[in-house]
C-alpha positions in Angstrom: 103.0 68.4 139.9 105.8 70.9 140.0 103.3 73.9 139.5 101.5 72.8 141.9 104.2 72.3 144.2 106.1 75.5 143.1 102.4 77.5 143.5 101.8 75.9 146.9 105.7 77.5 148.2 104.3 81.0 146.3 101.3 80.8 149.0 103.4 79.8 152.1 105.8 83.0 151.3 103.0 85.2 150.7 101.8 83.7 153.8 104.7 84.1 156.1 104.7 87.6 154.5 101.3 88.0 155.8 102.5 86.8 159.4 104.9 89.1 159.7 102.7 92.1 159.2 100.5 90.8 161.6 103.4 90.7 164.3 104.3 94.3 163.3 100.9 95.3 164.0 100.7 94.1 167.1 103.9 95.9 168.3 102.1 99.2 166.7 99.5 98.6 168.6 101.0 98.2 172.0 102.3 101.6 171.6 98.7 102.8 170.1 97.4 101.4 173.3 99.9 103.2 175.9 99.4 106.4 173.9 95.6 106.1 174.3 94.8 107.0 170.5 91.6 105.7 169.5 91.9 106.9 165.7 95.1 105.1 165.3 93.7 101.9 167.3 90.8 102.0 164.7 93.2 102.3 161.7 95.5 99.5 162.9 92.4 97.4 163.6 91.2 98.5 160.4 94.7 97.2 158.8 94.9 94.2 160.7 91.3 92.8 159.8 92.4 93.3 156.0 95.7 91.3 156.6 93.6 88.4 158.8 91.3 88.0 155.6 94.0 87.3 153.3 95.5 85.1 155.6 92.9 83.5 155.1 92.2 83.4 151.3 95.4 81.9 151.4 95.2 79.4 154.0 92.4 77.9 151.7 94.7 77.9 148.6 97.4 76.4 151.0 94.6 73.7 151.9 93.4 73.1 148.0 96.6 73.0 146.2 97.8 70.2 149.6 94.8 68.6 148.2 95.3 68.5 144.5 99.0 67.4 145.5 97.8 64.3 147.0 95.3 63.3 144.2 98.6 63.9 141.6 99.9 61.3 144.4 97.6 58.9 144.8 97.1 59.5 149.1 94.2 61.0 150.8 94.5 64.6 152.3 95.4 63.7 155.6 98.3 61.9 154.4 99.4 65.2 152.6 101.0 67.9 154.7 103.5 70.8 153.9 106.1 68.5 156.6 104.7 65.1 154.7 104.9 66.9 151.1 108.8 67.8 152.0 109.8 64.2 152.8 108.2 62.9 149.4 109.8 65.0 147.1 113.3 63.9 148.3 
């Protein structure tokens, strides 16, 4: 189970990662906006689509490896949360 715990932590970093680009694109684009460049705003739309699909890709990995965690522990998926996960392993 550590793998899979120690694979799930990989995703939520590559997640928060992912976030944070996001956030960074959106204070691009407020200044894209104001300056009233359409090439720019299509790039940065561009980028920002590319980021929101890997969020996603890894949201599902987030959501199978929560689920594989909870077989290795005998509970259903609902009882298995990143919060839920924390307070089992101590």
């Amino acid at each position: 189970m550590a793998s899979l715990v120690e694979e799930l932590v990989n995703v939520l970093v590559e997640e928060n990662t992912i976030y944070g680009k996001l956030l960074d694109f959106g204070e691009q684009k407020k200044q894209i906006v104001i300056a009233a460049d359409i090439g720019a705003l299509e790039k940065l739309t561009a980028l920002e689509q590319e980021a929101s699909d890997a969020l996603l890709v890894k949201s599902n990995k987030q959501a199978s490896l929560l689920n594989d965690i909870a077989t290795v522990l005998g509970k259903t998926q609902e009882q298995v949360t990143v919060t839920k996960l924390i307070g089992y392993l101590d």
